[in-house]
Steps between C-alpha positions, in 0.01 A plus 500: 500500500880411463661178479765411683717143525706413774695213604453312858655223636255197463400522886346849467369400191334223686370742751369708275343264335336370804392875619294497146344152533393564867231719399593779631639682184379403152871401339849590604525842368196604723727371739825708418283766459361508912896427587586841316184664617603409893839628444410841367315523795725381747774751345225788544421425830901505607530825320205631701656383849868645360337869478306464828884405663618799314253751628548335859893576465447840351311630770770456769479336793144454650400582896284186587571189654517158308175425758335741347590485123368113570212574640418775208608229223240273672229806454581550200497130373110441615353827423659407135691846435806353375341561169472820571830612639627323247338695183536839684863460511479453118313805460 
């Protein structure tokens, strides 16, 4: 694994610290480590809704009402195929 030093003011240092001693990561780096993991993610996840906005312009304008693109969000949100849509579109 690399090593890497950076600098933080001493209030994020302190909050780091206190992250680590709370028990919920075993020292600071684990620490950095989640904060980079949750970025990576959240950056994926906004690339993934910037294609599904790009497919929805590229197909021109669509033919049903904002009633009924609700109501089929809705369906789609409990029957959990957002998943779905989502990894056809990258196919």
């Amino acid at each position: 694994m690399a090593t890497m030093n950076i600098s933080l003011p001493e209030t994020m240092k302190h909050w780091a610290e206190q992250q680590a001693q709370s028990g919920r990561y075993s020292n600071t780096s684990d620490y950095v480590r989640d904060l980079i993991r949750k970025d990576q993610d959240r950056l994926q996840k906004i690339d993934e809704l910037q294609k599904l906005i790009s497919a929805g312009i590229a197909s021109g304008p669509g033919t049903r009402s904002m009633e009924e693109l609700r109501l089929a969000a809705i369906k789609l949100a409990k029957e959990g195929i957002a998943d779905e849509v989502l990894s056809q579109q990258e196919s």
